[in-house]
C-alpha positions as CSV (number, residue, x, y, z in Angstrom):
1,X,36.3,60.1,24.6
2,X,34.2,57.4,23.8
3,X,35.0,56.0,19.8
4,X,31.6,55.7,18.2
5,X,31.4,59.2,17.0
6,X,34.9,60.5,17.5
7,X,35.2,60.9,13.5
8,X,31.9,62.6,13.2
9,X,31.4,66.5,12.7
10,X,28.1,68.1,14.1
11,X,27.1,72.0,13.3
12,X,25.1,73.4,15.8
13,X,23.3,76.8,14.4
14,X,22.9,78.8,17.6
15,X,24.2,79.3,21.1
16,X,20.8,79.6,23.5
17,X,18.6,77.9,25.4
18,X,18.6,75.1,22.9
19,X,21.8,75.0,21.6
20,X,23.7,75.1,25.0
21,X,22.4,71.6,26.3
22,X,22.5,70.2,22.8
23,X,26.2,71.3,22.5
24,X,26.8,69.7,25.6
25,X,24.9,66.2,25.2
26,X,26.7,65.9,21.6
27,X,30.4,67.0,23.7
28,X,29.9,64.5,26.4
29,X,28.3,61.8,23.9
30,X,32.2,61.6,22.5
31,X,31.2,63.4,18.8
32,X,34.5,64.2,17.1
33,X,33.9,68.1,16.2
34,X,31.3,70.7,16.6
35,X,30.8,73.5,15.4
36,X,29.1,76.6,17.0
37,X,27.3,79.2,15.2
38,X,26.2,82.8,16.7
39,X,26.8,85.8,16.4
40,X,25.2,87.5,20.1
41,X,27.1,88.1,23.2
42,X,26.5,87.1,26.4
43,X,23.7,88.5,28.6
44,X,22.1,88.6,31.8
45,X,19.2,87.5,30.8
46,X,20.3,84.5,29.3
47,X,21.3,82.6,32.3
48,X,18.4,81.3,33.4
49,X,18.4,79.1,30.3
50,X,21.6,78.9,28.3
51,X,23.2,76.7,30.9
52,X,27.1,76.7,29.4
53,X,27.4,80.5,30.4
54,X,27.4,82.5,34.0
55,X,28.0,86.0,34.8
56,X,32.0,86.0,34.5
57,X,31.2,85.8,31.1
58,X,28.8,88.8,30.3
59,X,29.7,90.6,27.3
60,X,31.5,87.7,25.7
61,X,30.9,86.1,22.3
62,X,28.7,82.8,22.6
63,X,30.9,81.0,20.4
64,X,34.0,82.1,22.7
65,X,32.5,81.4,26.0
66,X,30.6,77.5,25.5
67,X,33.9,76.6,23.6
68,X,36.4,75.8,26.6
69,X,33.9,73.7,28.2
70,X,32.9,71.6,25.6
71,X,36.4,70.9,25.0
72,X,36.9,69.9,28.3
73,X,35.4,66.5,26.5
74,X,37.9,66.4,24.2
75,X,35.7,67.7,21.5
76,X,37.5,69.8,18.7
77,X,35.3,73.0,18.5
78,X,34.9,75.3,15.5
79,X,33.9,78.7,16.0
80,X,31.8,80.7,13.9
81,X,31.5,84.0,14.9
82,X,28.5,85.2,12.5
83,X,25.1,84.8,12.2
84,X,23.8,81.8,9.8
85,X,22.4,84.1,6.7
86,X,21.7,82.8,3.0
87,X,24.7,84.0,1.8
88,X,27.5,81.9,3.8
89,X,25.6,79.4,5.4
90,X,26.3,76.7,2.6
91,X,30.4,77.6,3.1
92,X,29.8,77.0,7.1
93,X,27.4,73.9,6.8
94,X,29.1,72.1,4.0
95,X,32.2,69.8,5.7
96,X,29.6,68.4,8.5
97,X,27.7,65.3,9.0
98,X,25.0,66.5,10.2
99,X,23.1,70.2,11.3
100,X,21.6,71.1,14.5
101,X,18.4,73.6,14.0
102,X,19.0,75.3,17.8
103,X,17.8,79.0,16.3
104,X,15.2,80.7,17.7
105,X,13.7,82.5,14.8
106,X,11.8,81.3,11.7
107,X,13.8,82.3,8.7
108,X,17.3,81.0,10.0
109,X,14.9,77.6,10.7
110,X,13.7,77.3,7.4
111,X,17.1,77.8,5.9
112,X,18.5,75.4,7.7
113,X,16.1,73.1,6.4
114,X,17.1,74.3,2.9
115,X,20.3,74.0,3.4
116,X,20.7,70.3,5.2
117,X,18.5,69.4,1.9
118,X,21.1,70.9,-0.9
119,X,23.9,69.5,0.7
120,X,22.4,66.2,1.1
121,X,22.9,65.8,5.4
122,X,20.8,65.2,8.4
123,X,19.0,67.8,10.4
124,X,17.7,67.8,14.0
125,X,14.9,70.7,14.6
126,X,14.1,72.1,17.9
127,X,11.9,75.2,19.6
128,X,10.6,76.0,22.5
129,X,8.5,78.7,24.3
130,X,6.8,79.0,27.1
131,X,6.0,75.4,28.9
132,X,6.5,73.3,25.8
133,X,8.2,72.7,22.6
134,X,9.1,69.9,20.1
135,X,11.9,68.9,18.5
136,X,12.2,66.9,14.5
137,X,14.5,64.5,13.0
138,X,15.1,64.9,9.1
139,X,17.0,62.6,7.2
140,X,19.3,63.7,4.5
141,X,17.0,62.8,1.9
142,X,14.0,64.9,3.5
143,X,10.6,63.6,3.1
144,X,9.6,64.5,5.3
145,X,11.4,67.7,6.2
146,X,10.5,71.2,8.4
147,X,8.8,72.7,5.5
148,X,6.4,69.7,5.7
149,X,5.4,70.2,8.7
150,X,5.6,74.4,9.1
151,X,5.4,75.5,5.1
152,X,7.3,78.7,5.3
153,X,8.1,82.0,7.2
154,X,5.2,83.4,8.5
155,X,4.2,86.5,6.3
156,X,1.3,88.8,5.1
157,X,-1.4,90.7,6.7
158,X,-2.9,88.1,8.7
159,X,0.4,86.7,10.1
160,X,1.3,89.2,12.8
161,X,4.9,89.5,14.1
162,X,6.8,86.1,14.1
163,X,7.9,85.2,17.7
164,X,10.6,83.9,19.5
165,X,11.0,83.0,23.7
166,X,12.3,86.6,23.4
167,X,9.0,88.2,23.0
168,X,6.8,84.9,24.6
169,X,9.2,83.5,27.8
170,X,10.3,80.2,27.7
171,X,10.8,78.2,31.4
172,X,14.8,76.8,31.4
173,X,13.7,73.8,32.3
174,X,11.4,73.0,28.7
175,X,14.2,74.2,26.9
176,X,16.7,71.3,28.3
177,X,14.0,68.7,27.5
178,X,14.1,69.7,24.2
179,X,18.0,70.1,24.0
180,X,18.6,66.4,25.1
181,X,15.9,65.5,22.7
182,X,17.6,66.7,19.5
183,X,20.6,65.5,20.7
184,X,19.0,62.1,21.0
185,X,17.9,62.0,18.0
186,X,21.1,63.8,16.4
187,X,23.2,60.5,18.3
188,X,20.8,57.5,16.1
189,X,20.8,59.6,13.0
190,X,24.8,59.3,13.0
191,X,24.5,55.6,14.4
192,X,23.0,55.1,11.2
193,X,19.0,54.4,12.8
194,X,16.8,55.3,9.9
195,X,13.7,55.1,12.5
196,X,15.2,58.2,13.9
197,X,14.1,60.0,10.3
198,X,10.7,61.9,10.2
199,X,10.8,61.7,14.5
200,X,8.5,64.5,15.6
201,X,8.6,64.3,19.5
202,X,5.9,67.6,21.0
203,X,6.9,68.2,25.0
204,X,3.3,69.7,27.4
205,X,5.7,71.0,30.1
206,X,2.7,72.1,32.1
207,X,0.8,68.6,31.9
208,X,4.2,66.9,32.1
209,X,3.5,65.0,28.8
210,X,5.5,64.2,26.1
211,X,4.5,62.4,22.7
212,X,6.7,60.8,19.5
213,X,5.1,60.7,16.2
214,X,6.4,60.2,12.9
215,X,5.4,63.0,10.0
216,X,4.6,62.3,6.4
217,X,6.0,64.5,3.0
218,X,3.9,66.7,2.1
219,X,2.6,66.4,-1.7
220,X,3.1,70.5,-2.3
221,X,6.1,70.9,-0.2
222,X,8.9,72.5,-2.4
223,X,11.5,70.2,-1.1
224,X,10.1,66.9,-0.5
225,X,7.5,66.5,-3.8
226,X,7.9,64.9,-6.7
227,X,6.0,67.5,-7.8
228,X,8.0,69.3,-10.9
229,X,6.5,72.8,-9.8
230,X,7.3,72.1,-6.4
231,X,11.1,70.8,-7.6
232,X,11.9,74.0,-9.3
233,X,11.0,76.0,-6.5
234,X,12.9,73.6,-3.9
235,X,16.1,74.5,-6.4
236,X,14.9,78.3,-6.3
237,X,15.1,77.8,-2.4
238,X,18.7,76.0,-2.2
239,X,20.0,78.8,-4.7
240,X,18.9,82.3,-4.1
């Protein structure tokens, strides 16, 4: 296992399309421990894209079938049998360097960003549906962070149903892009390369484009301002 990151401890929040290849970058890149959050089983429908499982292992627990071949690297894996909700996910996230966004709905997203921000580590964002995706590198300090860039869950009358590849189809192929991406960028943040911090890198599958940026704070965001409104609702956030 190679030294650089053999001391370093990674949580990965979700076992899918995204968080299979990122699991697996992170194992093979020599990082000491990951852990693996999920709470779904296996199904047939996920092989196309969650590339650590096959159909021996239909009906299994996520967590329980990636694990024994990401510690075929030597990796120590920590399983976490549950889905990431607002009222363990600071007791899972807290002993790790550094979170891996790899959920494929909007509220677990945005509490990951909350939580990577009260606990003062890195986060690495990714999505993906359809033909293209992004993923986002947020340094411990935020500014800018995912609520920067996306605000908050999507809700009212005009919002409509929020989506995931579920519902929209995502090609296996965008999915892995996006995976090595955030692994990528996960691999500088804990190398210590602050350029890696505010990385926005969008992927046109279809036009086979891809394009790095780097995102500013927001003034209103309720993590990132120095706003005092916009503090107390940032500790309202990280506490409720």
């Amino acid at each position: 296992m190679p030294e650089a990151f053999s001391d370093r401890r990674v949580l990965v929040v979700g076992m899918g399309g995204l968080g299979c290849p990122v699991a697996l970058a992170l194992a093979a890149a020599g990082v000491g421990t990951l852990g693996i959050v999920d709470d779904d089983c296996v199904e047939l429908t996920n092989l196309h894209r969650q590339v650590l499982f096959d159909e021996s292992m239909l009906g299994v627990p996520k967590v329980d079938a990636a694990a024994p071949s990401l510690e075929k690297f030597g990796v120590r894996v920590e399983r976490h049998r549950t889905r990431f909700v607002p009222e363990r996910a600071v007791a899972i996230a807290m002993s790790y360097d550094l979170l891996v966004d790899a959920a494929d709905n909007f509220p677990t997203k945005f509490l990951v960003a909350d939580v990577a921000r009260k606990l003062g580590v890195p986060v690495v964002h990714g999505s993906a549906e359809r033909w293209s995706g992004f993923a986002f590198a947020v340094g411990k300090g935020g500014g800018p962070c995912y609520r920067c860039v996306f605000e908050d869950v999507p809700i009212g009358p005009g919002a409509g149903p929020a989506r995931n590849c579920n519902d929209t189809g995502v090609v296996g192929a965008a999915l892995g892009v996006i995976g090595a991406v955030q692994a990528d960028l996960a691999l500088r943040m804990l190398a210590g390369d602050a350029l890696a911090d505010g990385t926005l890198f969008q992927f046109d599958g279809l036009r086979g484009r891809g394009r790095t940026s780097r995102r500013a704070a927001q003034k209103a965001c309720p993590l990132c301002s120095d706003d005092q409104v916009a503090i107390e609702r940032a500790r309202y956030l990280v506490t409720n």
